[in-house]
Backbone as a printed PyTorch tensor [residue, N CA C, xyz], in Angstrom:
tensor([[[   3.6640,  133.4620, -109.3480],
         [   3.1730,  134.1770, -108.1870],
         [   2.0640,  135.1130, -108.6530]],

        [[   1.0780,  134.7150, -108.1260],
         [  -0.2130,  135.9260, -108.1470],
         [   0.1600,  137.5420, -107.9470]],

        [[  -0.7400,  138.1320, -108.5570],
         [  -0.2910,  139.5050, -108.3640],
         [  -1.0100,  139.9470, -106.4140]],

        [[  -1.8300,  139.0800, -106.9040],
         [  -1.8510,  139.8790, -104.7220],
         [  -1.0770,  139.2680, -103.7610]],

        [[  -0.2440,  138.3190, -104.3290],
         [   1.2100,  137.4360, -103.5570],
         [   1.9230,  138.5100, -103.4350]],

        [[   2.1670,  139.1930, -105.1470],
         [   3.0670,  140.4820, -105.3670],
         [   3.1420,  141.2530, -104.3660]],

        [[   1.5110,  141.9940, -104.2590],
         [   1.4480,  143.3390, -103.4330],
         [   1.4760,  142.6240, -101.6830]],

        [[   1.3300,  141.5750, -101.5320],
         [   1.5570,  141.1290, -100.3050],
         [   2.9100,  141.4040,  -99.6620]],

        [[   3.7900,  140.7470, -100.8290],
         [   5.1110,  140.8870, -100.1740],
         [   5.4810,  142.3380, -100.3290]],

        [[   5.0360,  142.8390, -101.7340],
         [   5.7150,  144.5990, -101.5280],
         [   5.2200,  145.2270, -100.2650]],

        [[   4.0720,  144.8800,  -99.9520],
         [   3.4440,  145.9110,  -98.4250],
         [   4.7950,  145.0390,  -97.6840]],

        [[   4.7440,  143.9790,  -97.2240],
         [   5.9560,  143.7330,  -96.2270],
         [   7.0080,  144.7020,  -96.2890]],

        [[   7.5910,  143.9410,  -97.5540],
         [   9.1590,  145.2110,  -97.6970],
         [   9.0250,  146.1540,  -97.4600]],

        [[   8.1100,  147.3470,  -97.7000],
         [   7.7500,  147.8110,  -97.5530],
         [   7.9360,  149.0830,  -95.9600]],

        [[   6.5450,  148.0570,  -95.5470],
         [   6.6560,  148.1360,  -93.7270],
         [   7.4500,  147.5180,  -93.1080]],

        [[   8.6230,  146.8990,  -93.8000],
         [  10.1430,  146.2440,  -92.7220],
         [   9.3150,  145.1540,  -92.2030]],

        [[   8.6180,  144.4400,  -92.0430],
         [   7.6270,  143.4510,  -91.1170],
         [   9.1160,  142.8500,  -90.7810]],

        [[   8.7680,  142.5150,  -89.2010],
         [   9.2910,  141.4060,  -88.7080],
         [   8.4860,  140.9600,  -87.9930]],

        [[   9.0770,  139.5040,  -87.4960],
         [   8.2850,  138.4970,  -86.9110],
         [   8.9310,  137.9520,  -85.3140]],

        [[   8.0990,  138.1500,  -84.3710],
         [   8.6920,  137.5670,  -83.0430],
         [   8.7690,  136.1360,  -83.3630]],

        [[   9.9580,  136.0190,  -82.5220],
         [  10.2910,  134.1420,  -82.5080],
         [  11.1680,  134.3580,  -81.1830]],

        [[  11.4840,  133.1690,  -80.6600],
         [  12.0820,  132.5460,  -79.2770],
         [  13.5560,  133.4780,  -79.0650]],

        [[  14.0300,  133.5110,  -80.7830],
         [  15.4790,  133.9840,  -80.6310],
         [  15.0500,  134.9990,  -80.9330]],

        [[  14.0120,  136.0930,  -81.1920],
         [  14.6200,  137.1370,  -81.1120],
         [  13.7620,  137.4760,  -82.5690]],

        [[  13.7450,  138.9920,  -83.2960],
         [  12.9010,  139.1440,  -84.5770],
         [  13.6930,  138.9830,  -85.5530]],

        [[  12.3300,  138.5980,  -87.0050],
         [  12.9370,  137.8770,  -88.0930],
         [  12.5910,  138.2840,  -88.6610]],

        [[  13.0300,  138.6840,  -90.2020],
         [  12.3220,  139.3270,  -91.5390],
         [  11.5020,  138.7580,  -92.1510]],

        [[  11.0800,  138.5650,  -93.0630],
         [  10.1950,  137.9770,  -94.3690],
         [  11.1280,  136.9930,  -94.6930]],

        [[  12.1370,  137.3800,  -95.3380],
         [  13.0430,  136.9310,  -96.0130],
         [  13.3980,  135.0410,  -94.8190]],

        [[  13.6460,  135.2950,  -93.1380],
         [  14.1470,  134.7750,  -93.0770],
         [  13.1030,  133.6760,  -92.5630]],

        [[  11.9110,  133.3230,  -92.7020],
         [  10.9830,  132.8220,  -92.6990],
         [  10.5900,  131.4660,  -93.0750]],

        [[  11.8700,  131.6630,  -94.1610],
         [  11.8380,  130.4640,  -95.4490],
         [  12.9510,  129.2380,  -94.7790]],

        [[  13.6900,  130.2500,  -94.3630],
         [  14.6650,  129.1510,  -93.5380],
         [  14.1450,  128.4610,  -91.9620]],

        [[  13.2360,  128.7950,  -91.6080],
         [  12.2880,  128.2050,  -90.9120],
         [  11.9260,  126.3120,  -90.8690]],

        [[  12.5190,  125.7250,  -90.2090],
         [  11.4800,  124.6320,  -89.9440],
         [   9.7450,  125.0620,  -90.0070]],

        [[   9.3230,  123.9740,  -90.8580],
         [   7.9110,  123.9630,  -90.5900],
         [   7.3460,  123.7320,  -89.3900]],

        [[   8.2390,  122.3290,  -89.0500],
         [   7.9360,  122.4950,  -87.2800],
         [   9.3650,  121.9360,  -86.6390]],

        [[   9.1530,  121.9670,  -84.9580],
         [  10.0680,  121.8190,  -84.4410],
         [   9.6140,  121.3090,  -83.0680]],

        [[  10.5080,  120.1950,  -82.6260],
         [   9.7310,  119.6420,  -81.4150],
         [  11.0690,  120.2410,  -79.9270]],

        [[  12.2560,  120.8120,  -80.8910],
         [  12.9630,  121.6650,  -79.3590],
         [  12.8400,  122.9420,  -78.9990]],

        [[  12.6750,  123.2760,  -77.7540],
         [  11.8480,  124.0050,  -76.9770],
         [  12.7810,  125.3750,  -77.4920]],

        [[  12.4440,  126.2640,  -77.2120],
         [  13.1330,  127.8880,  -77.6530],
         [  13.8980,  127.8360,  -79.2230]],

        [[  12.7290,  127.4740,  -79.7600],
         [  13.5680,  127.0040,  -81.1950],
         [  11.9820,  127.5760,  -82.4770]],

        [[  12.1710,  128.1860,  -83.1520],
         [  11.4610,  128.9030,  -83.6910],
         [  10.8590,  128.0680,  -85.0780]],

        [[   9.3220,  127.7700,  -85.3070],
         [   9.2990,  127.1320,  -86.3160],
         [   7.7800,  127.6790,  -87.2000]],

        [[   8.0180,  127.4620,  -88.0960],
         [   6.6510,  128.4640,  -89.0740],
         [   5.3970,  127.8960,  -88.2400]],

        [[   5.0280,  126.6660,  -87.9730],
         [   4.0840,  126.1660,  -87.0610],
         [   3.8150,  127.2060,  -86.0730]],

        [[   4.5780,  127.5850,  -85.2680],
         [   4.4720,  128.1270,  -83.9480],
         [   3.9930,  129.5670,  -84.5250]],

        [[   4.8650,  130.2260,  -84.8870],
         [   4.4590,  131.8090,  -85.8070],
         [   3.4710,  131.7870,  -86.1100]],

        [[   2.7980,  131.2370,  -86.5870],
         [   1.1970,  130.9120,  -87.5160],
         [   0.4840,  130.6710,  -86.1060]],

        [[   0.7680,  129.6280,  -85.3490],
         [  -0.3850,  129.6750,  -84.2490],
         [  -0.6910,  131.2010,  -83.6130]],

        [[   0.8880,  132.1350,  -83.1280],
         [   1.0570,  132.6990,  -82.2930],
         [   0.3450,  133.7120,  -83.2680]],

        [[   0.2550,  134.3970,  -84.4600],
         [  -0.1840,  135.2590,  -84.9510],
         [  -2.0110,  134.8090,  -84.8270]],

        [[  -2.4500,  133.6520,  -85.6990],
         [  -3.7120,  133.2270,  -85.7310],
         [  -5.0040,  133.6550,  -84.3290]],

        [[  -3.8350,  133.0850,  -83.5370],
         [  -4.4680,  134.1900,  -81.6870],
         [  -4.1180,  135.1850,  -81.8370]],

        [[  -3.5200,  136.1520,  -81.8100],
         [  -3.9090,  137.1920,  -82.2440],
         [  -4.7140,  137.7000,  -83.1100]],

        [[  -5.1810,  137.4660,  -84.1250],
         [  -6.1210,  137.5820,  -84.9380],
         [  -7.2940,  138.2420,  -84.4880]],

        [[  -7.4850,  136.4620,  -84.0750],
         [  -8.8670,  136.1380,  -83.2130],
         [  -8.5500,  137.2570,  -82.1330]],

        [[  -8.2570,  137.5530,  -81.4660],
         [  -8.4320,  138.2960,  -80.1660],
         [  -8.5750,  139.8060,  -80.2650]],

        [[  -8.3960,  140.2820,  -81.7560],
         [  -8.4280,  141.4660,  -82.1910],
         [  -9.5470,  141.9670,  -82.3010]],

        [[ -10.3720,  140.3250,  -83.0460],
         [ -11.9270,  140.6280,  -83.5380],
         [ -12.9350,  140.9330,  -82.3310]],

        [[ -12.2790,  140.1630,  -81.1840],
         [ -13.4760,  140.4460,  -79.6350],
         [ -14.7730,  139.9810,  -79.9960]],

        [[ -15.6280,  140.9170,  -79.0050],
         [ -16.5550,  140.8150,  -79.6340],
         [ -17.4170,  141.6780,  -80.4000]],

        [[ -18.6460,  140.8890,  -80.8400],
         [ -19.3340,  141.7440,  -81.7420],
         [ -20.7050,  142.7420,  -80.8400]],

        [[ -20.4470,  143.9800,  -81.2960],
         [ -21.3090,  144.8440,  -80.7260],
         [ -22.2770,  146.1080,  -81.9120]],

        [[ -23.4490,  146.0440,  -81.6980],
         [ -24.2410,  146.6890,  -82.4930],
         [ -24.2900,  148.3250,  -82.4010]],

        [[ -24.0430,  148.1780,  -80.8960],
         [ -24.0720,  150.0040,  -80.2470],
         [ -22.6060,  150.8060,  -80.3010]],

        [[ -22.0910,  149.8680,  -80.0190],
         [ -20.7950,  150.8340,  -79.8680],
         [ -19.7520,  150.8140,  -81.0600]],

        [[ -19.1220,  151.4540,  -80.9720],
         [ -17.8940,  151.7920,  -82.6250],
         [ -16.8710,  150.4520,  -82.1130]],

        [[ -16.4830,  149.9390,  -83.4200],
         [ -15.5170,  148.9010,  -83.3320],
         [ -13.9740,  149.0680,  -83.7370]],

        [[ -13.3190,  148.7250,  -83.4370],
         [ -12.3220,  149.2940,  -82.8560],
         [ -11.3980,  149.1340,  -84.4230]],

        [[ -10.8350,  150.0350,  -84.9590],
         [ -10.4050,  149.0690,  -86.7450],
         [  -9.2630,  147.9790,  -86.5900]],

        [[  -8.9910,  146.9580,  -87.0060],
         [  -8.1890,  145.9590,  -86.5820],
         [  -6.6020,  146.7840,  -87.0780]],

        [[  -5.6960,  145.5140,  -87.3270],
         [  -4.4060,  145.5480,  -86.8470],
         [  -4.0410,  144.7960,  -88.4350]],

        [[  -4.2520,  145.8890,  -89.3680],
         [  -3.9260,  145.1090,  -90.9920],
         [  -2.7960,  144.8180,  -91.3970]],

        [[  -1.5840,  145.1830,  -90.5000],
         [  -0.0450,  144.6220,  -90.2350],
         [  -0.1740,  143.4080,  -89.7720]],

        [[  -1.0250,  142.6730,  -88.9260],
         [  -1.0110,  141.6380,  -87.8330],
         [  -1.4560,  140.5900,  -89.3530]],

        [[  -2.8760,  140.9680,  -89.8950],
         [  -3.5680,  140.1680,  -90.3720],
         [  -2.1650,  140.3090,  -92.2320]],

        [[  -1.7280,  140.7840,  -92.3490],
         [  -0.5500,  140.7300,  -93.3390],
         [   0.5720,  139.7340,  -92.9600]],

        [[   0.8480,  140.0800,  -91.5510],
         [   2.0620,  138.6780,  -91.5720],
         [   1.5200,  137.2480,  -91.2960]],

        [[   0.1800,  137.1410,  -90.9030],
         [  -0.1910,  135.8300,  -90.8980],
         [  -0.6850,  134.9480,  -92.3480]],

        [[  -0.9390,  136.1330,  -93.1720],
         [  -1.2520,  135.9050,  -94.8620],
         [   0.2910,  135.5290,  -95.4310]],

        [[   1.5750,  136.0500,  -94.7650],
         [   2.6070,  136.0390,  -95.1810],
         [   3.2310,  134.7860,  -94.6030]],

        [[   2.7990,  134.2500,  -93.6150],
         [   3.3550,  133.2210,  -93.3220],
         [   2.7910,  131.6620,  -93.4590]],

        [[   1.1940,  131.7960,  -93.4960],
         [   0.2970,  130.8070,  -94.4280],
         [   0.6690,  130.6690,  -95.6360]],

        [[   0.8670,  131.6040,  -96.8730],
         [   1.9260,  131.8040,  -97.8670],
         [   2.8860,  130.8390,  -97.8980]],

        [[   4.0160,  130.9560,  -96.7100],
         [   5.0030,  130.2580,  -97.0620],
         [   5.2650,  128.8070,  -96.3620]],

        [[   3.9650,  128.7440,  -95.3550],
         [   4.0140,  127.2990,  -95.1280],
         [   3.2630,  126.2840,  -96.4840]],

        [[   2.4120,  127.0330,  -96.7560],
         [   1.7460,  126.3170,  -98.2610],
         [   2.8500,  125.8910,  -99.2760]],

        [[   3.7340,  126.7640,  -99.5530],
         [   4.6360,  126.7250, -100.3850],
         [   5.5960,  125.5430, -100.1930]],

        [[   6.3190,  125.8720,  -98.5590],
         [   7.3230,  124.6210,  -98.3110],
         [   6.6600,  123.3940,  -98.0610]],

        [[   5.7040,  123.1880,  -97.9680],
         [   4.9970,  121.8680,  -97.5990],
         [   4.2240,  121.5120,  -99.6650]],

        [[   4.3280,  122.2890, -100.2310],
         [   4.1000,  122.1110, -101.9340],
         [   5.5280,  121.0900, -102.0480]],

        [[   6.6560,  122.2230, -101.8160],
         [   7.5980,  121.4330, -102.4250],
         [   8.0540,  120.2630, -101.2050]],

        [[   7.6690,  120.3290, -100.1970],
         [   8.4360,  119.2220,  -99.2400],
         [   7.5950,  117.8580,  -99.8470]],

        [[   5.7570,  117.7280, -100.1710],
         [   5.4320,  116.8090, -101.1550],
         [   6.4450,  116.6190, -102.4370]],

        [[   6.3030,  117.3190, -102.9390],
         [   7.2580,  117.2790, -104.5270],
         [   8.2650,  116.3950, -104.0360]],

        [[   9.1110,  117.1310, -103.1580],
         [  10.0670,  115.7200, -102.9770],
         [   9.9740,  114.9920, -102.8670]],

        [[   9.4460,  114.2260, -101.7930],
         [   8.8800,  113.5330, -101.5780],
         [   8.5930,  112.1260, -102.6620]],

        [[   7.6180,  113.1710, -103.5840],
         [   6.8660,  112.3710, -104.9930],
         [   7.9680,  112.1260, -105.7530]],

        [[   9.2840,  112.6240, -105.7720],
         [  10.5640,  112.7640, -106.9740],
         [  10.8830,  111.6860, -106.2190]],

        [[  11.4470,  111.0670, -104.7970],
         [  12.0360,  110.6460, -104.4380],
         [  11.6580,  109.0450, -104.6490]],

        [[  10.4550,  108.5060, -104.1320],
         [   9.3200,  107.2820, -104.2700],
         [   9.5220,  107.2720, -105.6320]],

        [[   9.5340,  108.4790, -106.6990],
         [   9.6540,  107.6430, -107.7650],
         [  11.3880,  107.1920, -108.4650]],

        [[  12.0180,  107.7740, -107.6850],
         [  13.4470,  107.5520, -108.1320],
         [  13.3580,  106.0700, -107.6580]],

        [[  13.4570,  105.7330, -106.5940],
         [  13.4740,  104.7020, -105.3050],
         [  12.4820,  103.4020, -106.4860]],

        [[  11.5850,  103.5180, -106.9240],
         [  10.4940,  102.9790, -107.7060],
         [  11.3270,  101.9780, -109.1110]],

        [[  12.0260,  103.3010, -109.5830],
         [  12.5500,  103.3500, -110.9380],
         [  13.5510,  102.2490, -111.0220]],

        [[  14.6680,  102.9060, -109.6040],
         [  15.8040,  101.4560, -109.4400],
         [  15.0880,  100.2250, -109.3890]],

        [[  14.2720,  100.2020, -108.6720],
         [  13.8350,   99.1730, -107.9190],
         [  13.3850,   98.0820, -109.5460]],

        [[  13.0140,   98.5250, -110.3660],
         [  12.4140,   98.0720, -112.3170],
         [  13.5610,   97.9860, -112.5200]],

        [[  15.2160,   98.6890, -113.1750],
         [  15.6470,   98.5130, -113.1150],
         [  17.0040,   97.2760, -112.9400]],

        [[  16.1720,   96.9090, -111.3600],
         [  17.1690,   95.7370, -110.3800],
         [  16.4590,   94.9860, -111.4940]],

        [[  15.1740,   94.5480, -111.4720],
         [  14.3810,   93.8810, -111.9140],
         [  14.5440,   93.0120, -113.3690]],

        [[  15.0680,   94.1790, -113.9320],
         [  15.0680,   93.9980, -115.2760],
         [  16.7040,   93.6170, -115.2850]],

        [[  17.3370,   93.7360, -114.7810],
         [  18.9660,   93.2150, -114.8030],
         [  18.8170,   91.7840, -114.2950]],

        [[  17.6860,   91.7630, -113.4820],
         [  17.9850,   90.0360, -113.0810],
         [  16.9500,   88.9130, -113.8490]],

        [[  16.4100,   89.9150, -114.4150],
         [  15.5850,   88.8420, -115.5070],
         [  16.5210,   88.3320, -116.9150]],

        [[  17.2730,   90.1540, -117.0050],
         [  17.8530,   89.4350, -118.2250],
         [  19.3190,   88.6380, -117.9890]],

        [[  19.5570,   88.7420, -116.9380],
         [  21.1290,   87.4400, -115.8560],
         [  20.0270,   86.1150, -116.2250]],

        [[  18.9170,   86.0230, -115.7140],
         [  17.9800,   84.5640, -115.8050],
         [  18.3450,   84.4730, -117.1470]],

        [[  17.7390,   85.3850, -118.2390],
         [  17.9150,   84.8620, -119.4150],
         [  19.2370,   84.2080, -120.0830]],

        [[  20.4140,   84.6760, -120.1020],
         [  21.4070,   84.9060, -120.0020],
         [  21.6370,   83.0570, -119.6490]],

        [[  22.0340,   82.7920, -118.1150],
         [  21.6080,   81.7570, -118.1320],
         [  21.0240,   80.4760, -118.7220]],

        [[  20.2470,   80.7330, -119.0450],
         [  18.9380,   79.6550, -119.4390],
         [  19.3580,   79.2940, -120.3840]],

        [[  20.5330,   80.3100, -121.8190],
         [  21.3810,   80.3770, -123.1260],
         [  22.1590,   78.7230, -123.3700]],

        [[  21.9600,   78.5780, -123.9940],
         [  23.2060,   77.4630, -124.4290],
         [  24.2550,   78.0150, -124.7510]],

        [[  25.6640,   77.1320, -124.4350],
         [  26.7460,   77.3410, -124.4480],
         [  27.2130,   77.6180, -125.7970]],

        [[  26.4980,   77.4040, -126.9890],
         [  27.2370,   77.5150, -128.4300],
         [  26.4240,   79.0900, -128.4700]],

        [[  25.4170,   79.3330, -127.6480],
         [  24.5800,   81.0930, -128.0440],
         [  25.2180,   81.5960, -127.2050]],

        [[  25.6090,   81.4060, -126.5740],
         [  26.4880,   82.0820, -125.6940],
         [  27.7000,   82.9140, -126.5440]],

        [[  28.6490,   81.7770, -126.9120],
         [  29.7770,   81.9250, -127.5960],
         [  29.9670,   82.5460, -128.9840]],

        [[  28.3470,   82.3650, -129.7600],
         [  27.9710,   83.5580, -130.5180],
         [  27.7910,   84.9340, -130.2980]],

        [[  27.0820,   85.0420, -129.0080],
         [  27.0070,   86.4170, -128.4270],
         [  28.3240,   87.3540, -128.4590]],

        [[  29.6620,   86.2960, -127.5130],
         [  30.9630,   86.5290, -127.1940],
         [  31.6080,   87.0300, -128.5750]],

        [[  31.2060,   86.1270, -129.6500],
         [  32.1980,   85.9510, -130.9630],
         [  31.6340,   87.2800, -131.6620]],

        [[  30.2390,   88.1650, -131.8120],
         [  30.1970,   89.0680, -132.5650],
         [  29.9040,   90.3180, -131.5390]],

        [[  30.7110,   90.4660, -130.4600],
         [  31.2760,   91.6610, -129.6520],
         [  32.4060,   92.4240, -130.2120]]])
């Protein structure tokens, strides 16, 4: 973890951040237990959080004006959306990883099968007196 990951999350702890969701507010902490996404309705998923903060963002910035004083943004707002880009990067790192572990487990048997039925062919193909040599120095 980077050291401005560090001070990211210490400002959270910090400022208690929580996060609106469907059910109700959520910590940092519980973020992780989050679906990335979710297709049932009143059901809270890092997807949705990230959109719902991202508009906000944007809507903070308005617009741009040369004459008049600008208003200073909302560096709590723009912290939990750094905090939650954070941890969708992360679970979607390791949801690949699996992924890649899994295709290659799945891969591995699959050589494996392969190699058990080549050497049954071979096996086979043996004459009955190599055979019985095989048997005799077991």
């Amino acid at each position: 973890m980077s050291a401005e990951t560090e001070k990211m999350f210490e400002q959270a702890s910090r400022k208690k951040l929580t996060f609106d969701t469907p059910q109700g507010q959520i910590s940092v902490e519980d973020l992780w237990d989050l679906p990335l996404e979710t297709t049932r309705q009143n059901r809270a998923s890092l997807e949705d959080i990230a959109v719902d903060l991202d508009r906000k963002v944007k809507a903070q910035e308005g617009t741009v004006s040369f004459v008049k004083k600008t208003v200073k943004k909302d560096t709590t707002l723009e912290l939990q959306f750094e905090l939650v880009k954070y941890i969708i990067d992360v679970l979607v790192a390791e949801k690949e990883a699996a992924a890649l572990l899994k295709a290659t487990k799945e891969k591995k048997q699959r050589y494996l099968e392969l190699i058990e039925k080549k050497e049954n062919e071979k096996l086979e193909t043996m004459e009955l007196d190599e055979l019985k040599a095989l048997v005799a120095n077991m």
